[in-house]
VOPAGU-2260 file (C-alpha; in pm, 1 decimal, decimal comma):
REM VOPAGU-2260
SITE   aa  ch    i         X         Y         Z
SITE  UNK   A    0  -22382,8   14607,2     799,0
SITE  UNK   A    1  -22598,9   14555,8     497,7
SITE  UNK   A    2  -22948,7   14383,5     590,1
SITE  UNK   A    3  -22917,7   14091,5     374,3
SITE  UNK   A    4  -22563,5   14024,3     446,3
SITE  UNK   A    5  -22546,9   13648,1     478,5
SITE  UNK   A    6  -22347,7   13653,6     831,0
SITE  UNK   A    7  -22607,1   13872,3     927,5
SITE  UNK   A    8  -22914,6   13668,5     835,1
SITE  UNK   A    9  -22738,5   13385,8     986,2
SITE  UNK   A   10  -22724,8   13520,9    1288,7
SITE  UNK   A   11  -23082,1   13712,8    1346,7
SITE  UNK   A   12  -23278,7   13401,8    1199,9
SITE  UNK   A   13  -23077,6   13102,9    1383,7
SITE  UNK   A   14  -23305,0   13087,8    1698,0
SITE  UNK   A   15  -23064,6   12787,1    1794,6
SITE  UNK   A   16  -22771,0   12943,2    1825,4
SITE  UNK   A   17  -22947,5   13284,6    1943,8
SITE  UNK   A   18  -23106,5   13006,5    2262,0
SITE  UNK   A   19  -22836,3   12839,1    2400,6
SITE  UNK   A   20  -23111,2   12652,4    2614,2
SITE  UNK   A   21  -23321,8   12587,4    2353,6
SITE  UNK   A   22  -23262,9   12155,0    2420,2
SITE  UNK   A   23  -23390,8   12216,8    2762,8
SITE  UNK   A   24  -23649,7   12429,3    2624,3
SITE  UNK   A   25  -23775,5   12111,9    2349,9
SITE  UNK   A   26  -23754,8   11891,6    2655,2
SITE  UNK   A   27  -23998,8   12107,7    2858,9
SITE  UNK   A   28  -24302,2   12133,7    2561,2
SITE  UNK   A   29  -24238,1   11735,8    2509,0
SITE  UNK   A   30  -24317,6   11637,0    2878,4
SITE  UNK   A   31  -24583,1   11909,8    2918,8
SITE  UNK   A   32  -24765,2   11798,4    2552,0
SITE  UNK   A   33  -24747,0   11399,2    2693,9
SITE  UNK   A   34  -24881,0   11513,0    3000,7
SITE  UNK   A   35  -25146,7   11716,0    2815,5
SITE  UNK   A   36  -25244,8   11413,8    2614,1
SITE  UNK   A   37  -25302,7   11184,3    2964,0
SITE  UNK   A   38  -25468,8   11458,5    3047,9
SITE  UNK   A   39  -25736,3   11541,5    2800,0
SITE  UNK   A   40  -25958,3   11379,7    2545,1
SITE  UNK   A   41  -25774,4   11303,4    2224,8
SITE  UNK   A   42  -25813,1   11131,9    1889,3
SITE  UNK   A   43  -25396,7   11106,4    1747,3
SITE  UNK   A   44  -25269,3   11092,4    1411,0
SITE  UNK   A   45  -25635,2   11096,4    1219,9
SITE  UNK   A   46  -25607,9   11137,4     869,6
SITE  UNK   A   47  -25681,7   11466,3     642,6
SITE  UNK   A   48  -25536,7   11335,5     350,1
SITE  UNK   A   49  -25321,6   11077,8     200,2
SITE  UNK   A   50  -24957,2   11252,5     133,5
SITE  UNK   A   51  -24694,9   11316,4     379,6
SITE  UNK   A   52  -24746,3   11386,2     730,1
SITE  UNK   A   53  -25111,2   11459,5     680,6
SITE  UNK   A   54  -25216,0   11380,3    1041,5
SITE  UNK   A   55  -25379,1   11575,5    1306,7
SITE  UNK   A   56  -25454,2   11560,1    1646,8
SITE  UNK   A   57  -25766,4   11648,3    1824,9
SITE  UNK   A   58  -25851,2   11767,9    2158,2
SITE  UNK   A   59  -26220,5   11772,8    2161,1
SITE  UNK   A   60  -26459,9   11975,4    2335,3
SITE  UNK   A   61  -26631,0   11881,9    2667,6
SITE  UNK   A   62  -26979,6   12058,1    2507,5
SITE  UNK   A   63  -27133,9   12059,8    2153,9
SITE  UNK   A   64  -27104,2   12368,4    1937,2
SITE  UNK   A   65  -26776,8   12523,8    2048,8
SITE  UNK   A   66  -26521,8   12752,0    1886,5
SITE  UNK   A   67  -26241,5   12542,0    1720,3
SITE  UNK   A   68  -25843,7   12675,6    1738,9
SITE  UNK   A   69  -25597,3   12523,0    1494,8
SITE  UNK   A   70  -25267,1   12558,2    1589,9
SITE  UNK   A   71  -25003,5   12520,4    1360,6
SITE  UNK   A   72  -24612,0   12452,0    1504,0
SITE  UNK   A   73  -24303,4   12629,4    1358,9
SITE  UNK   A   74  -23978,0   12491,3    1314,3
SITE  UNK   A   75  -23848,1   12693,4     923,7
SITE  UNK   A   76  -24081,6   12427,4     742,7
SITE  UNK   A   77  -23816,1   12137,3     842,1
SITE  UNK   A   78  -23843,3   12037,7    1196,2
SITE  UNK   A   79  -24061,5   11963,3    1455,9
SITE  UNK   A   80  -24387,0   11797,3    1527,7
SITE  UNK   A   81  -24754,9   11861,8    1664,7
SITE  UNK   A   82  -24639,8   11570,4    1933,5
SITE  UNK   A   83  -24442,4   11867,9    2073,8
SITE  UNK   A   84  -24732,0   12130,3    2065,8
SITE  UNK   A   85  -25001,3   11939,6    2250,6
SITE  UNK   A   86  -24893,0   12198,1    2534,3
SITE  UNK   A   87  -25088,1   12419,4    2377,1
SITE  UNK   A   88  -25440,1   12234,9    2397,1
SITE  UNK   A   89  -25513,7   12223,6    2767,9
SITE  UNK   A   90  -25572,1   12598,5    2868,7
SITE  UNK   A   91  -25806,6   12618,9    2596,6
SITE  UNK   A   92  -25980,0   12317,4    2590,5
SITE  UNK   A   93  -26069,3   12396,9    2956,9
SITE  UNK   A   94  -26184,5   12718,1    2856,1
SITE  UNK   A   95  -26446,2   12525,3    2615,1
SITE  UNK   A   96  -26237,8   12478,0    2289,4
SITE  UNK   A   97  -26187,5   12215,2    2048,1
SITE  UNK   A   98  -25799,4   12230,6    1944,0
SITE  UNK   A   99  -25645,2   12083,8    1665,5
SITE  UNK   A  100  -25281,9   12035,0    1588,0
SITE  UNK   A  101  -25171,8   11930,8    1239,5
SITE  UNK   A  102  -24861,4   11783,5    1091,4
SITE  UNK   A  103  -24722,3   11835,3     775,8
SITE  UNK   A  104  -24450,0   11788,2     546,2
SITE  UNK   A  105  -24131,0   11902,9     639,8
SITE  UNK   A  106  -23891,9   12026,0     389,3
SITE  UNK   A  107  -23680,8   11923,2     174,7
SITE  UNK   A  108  -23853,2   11572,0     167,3
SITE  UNK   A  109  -23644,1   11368,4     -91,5
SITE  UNK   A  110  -23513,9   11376,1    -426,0
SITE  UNK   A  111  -23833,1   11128,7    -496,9
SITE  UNK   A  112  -24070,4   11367,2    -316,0
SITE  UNK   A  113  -23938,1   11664,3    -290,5
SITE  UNK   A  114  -24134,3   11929,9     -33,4
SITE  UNK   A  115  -24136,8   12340,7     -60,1
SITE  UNK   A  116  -24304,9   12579,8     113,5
SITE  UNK   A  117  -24641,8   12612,7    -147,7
SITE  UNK   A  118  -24656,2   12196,9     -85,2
SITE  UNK   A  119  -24661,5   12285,5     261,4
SITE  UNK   A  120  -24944,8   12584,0     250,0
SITE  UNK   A  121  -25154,4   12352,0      48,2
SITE  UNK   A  122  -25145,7   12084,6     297,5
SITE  UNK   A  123  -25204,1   12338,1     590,9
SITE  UNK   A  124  -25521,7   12415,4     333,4
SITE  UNK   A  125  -25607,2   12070,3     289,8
SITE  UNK   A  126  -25594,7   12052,4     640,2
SITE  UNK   A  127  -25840,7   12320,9     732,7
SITE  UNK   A  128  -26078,3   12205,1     509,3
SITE  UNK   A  129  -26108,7   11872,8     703,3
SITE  UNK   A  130  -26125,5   12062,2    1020,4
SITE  UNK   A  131  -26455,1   12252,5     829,9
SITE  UNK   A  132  -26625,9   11941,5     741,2
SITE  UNK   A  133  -26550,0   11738,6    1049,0
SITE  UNK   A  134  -26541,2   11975,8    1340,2
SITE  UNK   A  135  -26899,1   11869,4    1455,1
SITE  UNK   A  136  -26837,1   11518,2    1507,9
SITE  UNK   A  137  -26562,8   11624,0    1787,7
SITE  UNK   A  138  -26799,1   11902,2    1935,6
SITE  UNK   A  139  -26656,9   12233,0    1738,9
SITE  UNK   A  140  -26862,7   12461,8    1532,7
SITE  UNK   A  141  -26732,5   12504,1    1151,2
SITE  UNK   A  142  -26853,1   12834,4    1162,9
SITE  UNK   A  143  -26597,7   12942,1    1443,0
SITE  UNK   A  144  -26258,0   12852,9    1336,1
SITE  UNK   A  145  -25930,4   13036,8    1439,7
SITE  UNK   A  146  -25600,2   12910,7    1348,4
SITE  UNK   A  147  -25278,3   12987,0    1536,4
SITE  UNK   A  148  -24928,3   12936,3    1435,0
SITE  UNK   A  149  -24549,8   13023,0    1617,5
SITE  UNK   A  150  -24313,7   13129,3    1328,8
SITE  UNK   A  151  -24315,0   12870,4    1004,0
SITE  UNK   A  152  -24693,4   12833,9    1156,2
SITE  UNK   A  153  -24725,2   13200,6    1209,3
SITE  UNK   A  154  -24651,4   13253,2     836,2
SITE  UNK   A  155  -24928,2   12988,1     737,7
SITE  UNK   A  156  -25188,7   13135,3     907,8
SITE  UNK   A  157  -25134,0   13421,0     781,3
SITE  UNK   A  158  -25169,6   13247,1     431,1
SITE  UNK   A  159  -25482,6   13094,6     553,4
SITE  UNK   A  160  -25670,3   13427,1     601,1
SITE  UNK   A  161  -25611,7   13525,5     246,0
SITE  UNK   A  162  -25740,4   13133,5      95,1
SITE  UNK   A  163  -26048,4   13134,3    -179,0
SITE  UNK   A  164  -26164,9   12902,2      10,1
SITE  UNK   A  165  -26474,4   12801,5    -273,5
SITE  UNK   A  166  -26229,7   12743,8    -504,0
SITE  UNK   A  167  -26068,1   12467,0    -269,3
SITE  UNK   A  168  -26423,3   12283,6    -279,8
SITE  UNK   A  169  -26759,7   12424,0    -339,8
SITE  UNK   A  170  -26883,9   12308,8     -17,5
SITE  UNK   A  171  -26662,0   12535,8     189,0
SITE  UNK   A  172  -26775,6   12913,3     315,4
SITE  UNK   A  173  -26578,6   13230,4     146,9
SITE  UNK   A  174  -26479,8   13339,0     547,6
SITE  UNK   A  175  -26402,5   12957,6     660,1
SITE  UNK   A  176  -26094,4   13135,8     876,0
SITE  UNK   A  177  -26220,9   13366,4    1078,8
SITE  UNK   A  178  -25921,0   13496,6    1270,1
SITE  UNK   A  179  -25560,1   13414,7    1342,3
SITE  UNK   A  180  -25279,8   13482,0    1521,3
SITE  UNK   A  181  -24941,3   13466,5    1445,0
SITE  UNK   A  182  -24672,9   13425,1    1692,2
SITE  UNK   A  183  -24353,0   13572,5    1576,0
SITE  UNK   A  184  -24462,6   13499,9    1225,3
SITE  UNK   A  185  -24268,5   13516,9     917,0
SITE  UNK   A  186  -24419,2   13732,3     604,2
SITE  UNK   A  187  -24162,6   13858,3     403,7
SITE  UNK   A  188  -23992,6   13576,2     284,7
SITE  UNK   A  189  -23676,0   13753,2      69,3
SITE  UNK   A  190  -23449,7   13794,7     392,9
SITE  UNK   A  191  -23528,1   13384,2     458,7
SITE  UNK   A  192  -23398,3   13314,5      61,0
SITE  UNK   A  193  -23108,3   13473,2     138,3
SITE  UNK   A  194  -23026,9   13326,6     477,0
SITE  UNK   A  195  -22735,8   13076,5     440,5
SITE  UNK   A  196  -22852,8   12796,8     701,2
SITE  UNK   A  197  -23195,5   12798,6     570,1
SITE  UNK   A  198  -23140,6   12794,7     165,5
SITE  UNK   A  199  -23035,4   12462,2      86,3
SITE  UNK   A  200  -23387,1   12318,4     248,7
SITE  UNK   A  201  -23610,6   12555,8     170,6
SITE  UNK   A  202  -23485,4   12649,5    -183,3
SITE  UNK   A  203  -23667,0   12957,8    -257,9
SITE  UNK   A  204  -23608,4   13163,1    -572,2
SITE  UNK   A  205  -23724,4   13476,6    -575,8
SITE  UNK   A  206  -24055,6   13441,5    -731,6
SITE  UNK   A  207  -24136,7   13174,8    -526,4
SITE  UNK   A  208  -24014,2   13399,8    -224,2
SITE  UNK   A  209  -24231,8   13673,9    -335,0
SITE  UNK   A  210  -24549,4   13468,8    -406,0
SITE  UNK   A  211  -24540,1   13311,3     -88,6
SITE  UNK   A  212  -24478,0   13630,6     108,3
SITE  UNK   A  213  -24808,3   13738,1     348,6
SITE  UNK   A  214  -24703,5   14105,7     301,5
SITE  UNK   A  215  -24733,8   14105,1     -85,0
SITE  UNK   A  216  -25041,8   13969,4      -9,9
SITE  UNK   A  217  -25346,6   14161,3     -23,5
SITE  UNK   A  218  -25546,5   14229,1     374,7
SITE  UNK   A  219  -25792,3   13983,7     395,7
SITE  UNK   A  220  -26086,5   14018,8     554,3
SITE  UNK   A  221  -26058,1   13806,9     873,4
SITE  UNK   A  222  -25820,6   13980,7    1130,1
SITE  UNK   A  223  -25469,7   13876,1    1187,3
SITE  UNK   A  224  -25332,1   13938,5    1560,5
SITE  UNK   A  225  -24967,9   13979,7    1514,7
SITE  UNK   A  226  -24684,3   13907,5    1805,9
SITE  UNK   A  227  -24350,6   13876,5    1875,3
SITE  UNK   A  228  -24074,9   13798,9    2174,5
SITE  UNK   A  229  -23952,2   14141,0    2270,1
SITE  UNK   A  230  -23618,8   13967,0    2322,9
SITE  UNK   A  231  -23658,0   13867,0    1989,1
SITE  UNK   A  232  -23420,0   13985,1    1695,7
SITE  UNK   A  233  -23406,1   14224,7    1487,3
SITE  UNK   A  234  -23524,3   14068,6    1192,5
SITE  UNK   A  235  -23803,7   13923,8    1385,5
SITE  UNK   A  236  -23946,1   14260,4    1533,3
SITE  UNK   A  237  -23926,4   14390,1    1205,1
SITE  UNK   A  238  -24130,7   14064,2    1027,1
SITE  UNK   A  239  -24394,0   14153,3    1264,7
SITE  UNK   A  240  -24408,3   14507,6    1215,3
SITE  UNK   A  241  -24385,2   14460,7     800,4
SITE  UNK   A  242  -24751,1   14284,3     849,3
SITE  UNK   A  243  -24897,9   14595,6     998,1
SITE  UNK   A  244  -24743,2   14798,3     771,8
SITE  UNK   A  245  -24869,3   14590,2     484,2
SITE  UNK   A  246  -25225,3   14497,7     566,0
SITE  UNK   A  247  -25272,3   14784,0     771,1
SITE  UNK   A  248  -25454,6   14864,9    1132,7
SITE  UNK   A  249  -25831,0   14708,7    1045,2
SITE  UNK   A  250  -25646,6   14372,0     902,6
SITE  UNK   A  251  -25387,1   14359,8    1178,6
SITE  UNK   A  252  -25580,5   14514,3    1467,8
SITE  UNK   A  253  -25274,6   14394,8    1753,9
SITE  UNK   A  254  -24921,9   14429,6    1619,4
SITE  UNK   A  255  -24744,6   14378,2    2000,3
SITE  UNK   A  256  -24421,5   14237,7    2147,5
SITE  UNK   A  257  -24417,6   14031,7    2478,5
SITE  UNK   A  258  -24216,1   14146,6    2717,8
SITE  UNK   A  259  -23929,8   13929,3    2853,5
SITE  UNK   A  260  -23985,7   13641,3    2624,5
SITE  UNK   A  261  -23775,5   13502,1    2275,6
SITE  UNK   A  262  -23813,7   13324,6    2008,2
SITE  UNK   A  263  -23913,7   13026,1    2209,8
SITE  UNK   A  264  -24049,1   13106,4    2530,1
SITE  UNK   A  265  -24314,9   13356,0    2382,4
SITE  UNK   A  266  -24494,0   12999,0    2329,1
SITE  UNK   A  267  -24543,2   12976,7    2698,0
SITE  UNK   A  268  -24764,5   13303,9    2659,7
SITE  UNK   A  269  -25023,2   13129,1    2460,0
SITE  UNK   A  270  -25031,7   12795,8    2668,3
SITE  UNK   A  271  -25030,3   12994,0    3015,1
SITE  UNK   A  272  -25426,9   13108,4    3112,9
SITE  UNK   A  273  -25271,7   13466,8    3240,8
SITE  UNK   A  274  -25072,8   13501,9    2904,2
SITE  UNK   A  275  -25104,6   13814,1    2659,3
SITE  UNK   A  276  -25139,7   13575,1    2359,7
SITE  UNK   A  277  -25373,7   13326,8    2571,3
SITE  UNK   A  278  -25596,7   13609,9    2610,7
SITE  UNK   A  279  -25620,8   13792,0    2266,5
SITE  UNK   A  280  -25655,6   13411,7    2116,2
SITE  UNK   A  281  -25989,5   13345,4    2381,4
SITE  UNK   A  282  -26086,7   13675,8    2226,4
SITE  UNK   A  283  -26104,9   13541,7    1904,8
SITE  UNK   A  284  -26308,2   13262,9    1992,9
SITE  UNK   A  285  -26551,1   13431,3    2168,6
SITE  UNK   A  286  -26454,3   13304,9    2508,4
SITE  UNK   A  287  -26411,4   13611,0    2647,0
């Protein structure tokens, strides 16, 4: 069968379908994210802009002058919300993080306001500049800032690292992302255009598909830690490979799978404190 035959696509990209537990699974981040947030510290819903789903929550840090992580959620651009990603906070807040989860945009929006994928990148921009020129009043160090992201979010970090960032305001630093990690990120966006379920929301042409693909990209200069499920698809295992491939071994030092985990339970990785993907993100905030 042809890669980009449509049943195909349909099939390797509907993590759904591909989880038939995948309600239970939703049900377990909500109750562990409202637990989080009884649990920790937390400003909710502050502003970074004035469009669409421009909030972001913020787990502070117990001490002055600590590393910040932005995690971004997934969901193809079009579902979801941060109020199911707090889960992710705790483990590193503990560990002396400030963590930040951001909304955006989801699309298509509406006729009136319509919302792509570049709308959404330039919020997720918009975003991290905020984080830059506010991170000190909620204990985080500007100068430290690592963004993580699980699939649509795995494909906007990766955007993130290759920002020109002083051309987004002259007060910002050339290197304002330092590192990221992506967590069964997509960066070739051509198979998505093509994928039936997705299309009519996301409505990519190819251009658009092609600007907006990490692996076209250039290799920035932060570092990009790529991973995915090893129970993952096809197409999945080979969207994290095509990074590597692209921006090569200095760019993408860690181009992994987890073992025994999909689409959706990879996520526990990161939020558990003896997780692969808990430990390679401490790494890149310095915490060891």
């Amino acid at each position: 069968m042809a890669r980009f035959d449509p049943d195909r696509l349909d099939k390797q990209y509907n993590n759904r379908a591909r989880i038939p537990e995948h309600p239970e699974i939703f049900e377990r981040w909500a109750k562990a994210s409202a637990l989080s947030r009884d649990g920790l510290s937390r400003r909710l819903d502050v502003p970074y802009g004035d469009g669409p789903n421009e909030t972001l929550d913020i787990f502070p840090s117990p001490r002055a002058g600590a590393p910040v992580l932005v995690f971004i959620h997934g969901g193809w651009w079009r579902s979801l919300d941060k109020s199911e990603h707090s889960f992710v906070a705790p483990t590193f807040v503990h560990a002396g993080a400030m963590v930040v989860v951001p909304n955006y945009a989801l699309c298509p929006g509406t006729s009136a306001a319509p919302v792509g994928i570049d709308f959404i990148a330039l919020q997720m921009v918009k975003a991290l500049a905020w984080v830059w020129r506010n991170a000190a009043l909620y204990g985080g160090d500007p100068l430290r800032i690592i963004v993580a992201g699980h699939s649509a979010g795995g494909h906007l970090a990766a955007m993130l690292l290759n920002c020109e960032w002083p051309q987004v305001g002259a007060d910002l630093p050339p290197y304002l992302v330092r590192g990221a990690l992506a967590v069964s990120g997509v960066f070739d966006l051509e198979p998505v255009r093509r994928t039936p379920f997705l299309a009519a929301d996301l409505r990519l042409t190819p251009a658009l598909a092609a600007k907006l693909s990490p692996v076209a990209m250039p290799a920035p200069n932060g570092v990009l830690c790529a991973a995915v499920g090893a129970d993952e698809s096809e197409e999945f295992l080979a969207q994290n490979d095509a990074i590597r491939t692209a921006w090569g071994e200095r760019a993408v030092p860690v181009c992994e799978r987890i073992p025994g985990t999909n689409h959706l339970t990879v996520l526990h990785d990161l939020a558990s404190p003896d997780g692969r993907l808990n430990q390679l993100t401490r790494q890149l905030l310095g915490l060891g």
